[in-house]
N, C-alpha and C positions, 0 to 999 in steps of 0.2 A: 571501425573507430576504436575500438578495444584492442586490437593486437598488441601495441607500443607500450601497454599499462606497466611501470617500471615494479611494483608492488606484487609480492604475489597474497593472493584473495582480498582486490581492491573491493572497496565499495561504490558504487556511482550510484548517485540518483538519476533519475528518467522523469523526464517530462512526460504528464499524463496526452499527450499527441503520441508519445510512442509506444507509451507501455501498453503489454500482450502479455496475454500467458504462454502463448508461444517463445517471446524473446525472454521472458525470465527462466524460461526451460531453457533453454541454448545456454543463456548467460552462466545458469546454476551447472552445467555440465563443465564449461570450460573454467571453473571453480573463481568465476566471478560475481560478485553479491553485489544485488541491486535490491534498491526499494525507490518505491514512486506512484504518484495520484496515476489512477487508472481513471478511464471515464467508464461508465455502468452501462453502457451498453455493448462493451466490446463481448466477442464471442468468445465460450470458455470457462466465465466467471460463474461462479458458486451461485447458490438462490442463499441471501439473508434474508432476516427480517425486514418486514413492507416498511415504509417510511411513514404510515401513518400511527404504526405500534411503537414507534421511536418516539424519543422525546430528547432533548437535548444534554448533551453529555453519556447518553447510551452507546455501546458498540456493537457489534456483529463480528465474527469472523470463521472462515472455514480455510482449511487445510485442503490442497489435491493430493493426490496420488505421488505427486513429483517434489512436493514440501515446498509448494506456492503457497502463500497465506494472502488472501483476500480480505482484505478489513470495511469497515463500513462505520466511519463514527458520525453522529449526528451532531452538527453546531447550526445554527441558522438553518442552513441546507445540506443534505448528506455530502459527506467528502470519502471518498473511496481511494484506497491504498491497495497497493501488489509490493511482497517480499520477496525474495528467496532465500533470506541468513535470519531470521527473527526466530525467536525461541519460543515457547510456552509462556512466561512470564506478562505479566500485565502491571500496569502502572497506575496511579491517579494522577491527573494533570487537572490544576483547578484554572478556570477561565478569569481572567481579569481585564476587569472592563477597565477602560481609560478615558478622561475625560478630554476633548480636543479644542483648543483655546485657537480660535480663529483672529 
């Protein structure tokens, strides 16, 4: 599905059905950068922090060998992310609630 990508070092996200640390190694070779929800049980993934030591708005992340970055941030329920182009850098992102007028 990536051959045609008119761009050179596109970005695509990936649906967490597909993402692998496998496919972001492939992808990171043929110098295309993806990021996208991974689900926590796939094989490969890093050990974070439990999700009991979490609290909301916490992160995790570790780095492989191949410069996959594995993320882990706590909202409600843990959400997990796979990179292959994300830097060192870190951000604050504040949650805001909204009220829903039925």
């Amino acid at each position: 599905m990536t051959h045609n990508l008119p761009d050179k070092n596109p970005i695509i996200i990936i649906d967490n059905y597909f993402s692998s640390i496998s496919l972001f190694e492939y992808l990171k070779r043929k110098s295309i950068y993806a990021i996208g929800r991974v689900r926590d049980n796939r094989s490969g993934l890093s050990k974070v922090i439990d999700d009991k030591k979490m609290k909301r708005g916490d992160f995790d992340n570790q780095i492989s060998n191949q410069g996959i970055y594995f993320f882990k941030w706590k909202d409600n329920r843990p959400v997990y992310f796979l990179c292959n182009c994300h830097g060192d850098d870190t951000c604050v992102v504040e949650r805001k609630l909204t009220q829903r007028w039925y």
